[in-house]
C-alpha positions in Angstrom: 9.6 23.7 -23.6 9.5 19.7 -23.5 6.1 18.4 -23.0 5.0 17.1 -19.7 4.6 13.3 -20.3 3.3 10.7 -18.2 5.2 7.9 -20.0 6.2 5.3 -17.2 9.9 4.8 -17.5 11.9 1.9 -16.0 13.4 2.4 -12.3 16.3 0.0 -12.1 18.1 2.4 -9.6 19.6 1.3 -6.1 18.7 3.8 -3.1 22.3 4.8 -3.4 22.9 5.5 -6.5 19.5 7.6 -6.9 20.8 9.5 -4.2 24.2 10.1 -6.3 21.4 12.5 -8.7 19.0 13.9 -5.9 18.6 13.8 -2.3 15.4 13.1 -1.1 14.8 13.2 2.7 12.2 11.9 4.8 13.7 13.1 7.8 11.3 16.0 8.2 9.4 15.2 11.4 7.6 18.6 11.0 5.2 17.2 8.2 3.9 13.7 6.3 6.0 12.2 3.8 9.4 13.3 1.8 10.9 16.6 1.2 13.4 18.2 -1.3 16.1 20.4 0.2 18.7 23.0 -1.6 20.9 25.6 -0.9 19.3 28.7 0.7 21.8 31.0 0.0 21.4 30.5 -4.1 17.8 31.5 -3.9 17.6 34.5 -6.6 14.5 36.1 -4.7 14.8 34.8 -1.7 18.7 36.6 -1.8 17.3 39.9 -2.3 15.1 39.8 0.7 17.0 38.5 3.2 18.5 42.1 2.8 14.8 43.8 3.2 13.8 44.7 6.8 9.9 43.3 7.2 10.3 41.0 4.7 9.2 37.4 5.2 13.1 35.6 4.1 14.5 38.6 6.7 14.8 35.4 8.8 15.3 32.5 7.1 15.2 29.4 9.0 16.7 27.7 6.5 20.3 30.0 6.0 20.5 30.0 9.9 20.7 26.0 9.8 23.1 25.8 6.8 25.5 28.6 9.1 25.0 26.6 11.9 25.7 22.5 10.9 27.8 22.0 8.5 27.0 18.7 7.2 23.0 20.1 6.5 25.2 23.0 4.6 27.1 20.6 2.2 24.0 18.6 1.7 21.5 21.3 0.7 24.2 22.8 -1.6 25.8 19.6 -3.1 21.8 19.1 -3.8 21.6 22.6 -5.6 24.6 22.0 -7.5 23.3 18.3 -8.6 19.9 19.5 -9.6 21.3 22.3 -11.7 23.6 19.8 -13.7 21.7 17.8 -14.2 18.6 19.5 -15.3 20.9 21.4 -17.7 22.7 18.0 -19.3 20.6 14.7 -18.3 17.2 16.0 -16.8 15.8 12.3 -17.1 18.4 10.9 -14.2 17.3 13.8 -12.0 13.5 13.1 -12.9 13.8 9.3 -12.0 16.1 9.7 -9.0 13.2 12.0 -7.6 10.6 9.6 -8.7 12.2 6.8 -7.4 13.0 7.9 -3.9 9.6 10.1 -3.5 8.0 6.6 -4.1 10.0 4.4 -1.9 9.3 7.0 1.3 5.7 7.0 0.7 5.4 3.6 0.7 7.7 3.2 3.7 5.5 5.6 5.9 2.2 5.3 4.1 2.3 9.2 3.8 1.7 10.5 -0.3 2.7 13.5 0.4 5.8 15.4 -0.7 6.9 18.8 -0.1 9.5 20.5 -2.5 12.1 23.2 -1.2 11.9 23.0 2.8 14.5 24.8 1.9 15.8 26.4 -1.3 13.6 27.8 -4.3 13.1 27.0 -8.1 16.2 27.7 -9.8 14.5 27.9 -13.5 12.1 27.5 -15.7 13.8 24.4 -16.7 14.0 22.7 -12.9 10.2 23.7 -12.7 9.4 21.7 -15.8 11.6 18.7 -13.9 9.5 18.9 -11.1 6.3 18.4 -13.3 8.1 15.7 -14.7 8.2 14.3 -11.6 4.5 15.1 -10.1 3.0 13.6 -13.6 5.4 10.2 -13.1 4.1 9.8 -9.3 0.4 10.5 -9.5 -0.3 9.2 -6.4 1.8 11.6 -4.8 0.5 15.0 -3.5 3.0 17.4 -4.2 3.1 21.3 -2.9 5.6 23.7 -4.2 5.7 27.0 -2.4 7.9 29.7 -4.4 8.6 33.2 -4.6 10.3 33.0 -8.0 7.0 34.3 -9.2 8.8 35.2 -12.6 10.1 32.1 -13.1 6.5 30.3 -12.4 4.9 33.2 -15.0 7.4 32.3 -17.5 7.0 28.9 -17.2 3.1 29.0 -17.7 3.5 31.6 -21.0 5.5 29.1 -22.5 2.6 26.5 -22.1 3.5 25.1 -18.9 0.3 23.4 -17.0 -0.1 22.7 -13.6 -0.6 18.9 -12.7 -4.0 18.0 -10.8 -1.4 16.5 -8.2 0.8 19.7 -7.6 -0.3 23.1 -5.8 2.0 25.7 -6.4 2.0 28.1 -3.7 3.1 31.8 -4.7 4.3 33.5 -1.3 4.1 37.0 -0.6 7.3 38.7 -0.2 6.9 40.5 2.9 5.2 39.8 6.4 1.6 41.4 6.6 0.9 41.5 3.1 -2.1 40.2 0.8 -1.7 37.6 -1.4 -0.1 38.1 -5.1 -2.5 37.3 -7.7 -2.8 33.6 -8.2 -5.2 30.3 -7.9 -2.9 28.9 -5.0 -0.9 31.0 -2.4 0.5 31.9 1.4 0.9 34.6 3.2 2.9 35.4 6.6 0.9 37.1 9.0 2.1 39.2 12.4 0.4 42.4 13.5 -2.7 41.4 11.0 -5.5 39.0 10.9 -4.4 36.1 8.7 -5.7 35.8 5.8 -7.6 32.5 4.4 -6.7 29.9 6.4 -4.8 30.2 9.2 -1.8 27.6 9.7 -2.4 25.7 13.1 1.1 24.3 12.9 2.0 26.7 16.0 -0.7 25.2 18.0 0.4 21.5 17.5 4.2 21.5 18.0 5.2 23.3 15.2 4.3 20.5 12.9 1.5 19.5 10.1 -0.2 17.0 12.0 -3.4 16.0 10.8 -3.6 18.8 8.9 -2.8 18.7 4.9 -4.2 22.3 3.7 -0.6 23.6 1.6 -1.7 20.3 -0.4 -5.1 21.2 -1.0 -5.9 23.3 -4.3 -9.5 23.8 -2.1 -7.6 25.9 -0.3 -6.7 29.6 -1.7 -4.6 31.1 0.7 -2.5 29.8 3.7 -1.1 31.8 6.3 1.3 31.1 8.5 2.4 32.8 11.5 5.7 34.8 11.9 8.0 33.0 13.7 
């Protein structure tokens, strides 16, 4: 694995041609700050249980929009395909892209706070290690990662891979009503059962963060969020 480095690096890019390498969208209004988007439908876990009755991607949000628009569709998978090339051949331009947009947003809307996959899931060990690439080049950034490539997270950490004091990674429980997996940071979907940890008061306030900043927190060991 290539060492996490926190070695500045020059940003020369335009907005454009940053986005050529990596979309990064601010056009969330659900939460604070920027977001990272990718195809739904090349999620490895996430695949396998949207074929599981009870289980939490049974649902998914995020494949109805990319049947349903297009344009979202082409984004979110031109965004997969990018990422995947370019982790594989010139990881550096998707790093900086990433950097370079995540810090314009923040300090357009005075939010550091950046979500990764609203929709979408790691694809590797190696686009993991990107994104720490990116969390350890934006420090000021607060960064939350919810995942249920759980594998992919395990493998990355036996091969020496350390989280950054910026990032939570959140491991997700596979089905809704279930305890957490083992981990330091995770989320849970709750239904017919108490929610566990803290309870996400998204439903209460429009469906969105609002004031509230708990999937960023490492304070906070579980979330859970309410089927919907």
């Amino acid at each position: 694995m290539t060492t996490a480095t926190t070695t500045t690096r020059p940003y020369t890019l335009t907005l454009k041609a940053a986005k050529e390498s990596a979309n990064i969208s601010q056009g969330n209004s659900k939460m604070p700050g920027s977001t990272f988007a990718q195809d739904s439908f090349a999620c490895k876990v996430g695949s396998r249980l949207a074929k599981v009755k009870g289980s939490v991607c049974e649902s998914c949000y995020a494949r109805k929009i990319q049947k349903l628009r297009p344009s979202v569709n082409q984004g979110w998978s031109a965004n997969y395909e990018k990422a995947t090339r370019l982790i594989a051949t010139n990881p550096t331009q998707w790093i900086n892209a990433c950097v370079f947009q995540i810090n314009r947003i923040a300090e357009k809307t005075g939010e550091s706070y950046h979500r990764w996959f609203d929709s979408g899931d790691i694809d590797s060990v190696a686009q993991l290690q990107a994104i720490v690439e990116v969390c350890l080049a934006t420090p000021d950034i607060s960064h939350w990662l919810p995942t249920r490539e759980i594998a992919i997270v395990r493998q990355w950490q036996a091969q020496g891979g350390i989280v950054p004091s910026n990032l939570v990674i959140r491991l997700s429980a596979p089905m809704v009503d279930m305890q957490p997996v083992k981990g330091t940071n995770t989320s849970t979907v709750h239904k017919h059962k108490q929610p566990v940890g803290y309870a996400c008061p998204a439903r209460t306030q429009g469906n969105a963060c609002g004031d509230c900043r708990a999937c960023w927190d490492k304070s906070v060991a579980n979330v859970s969020y309410p089927k919907h």
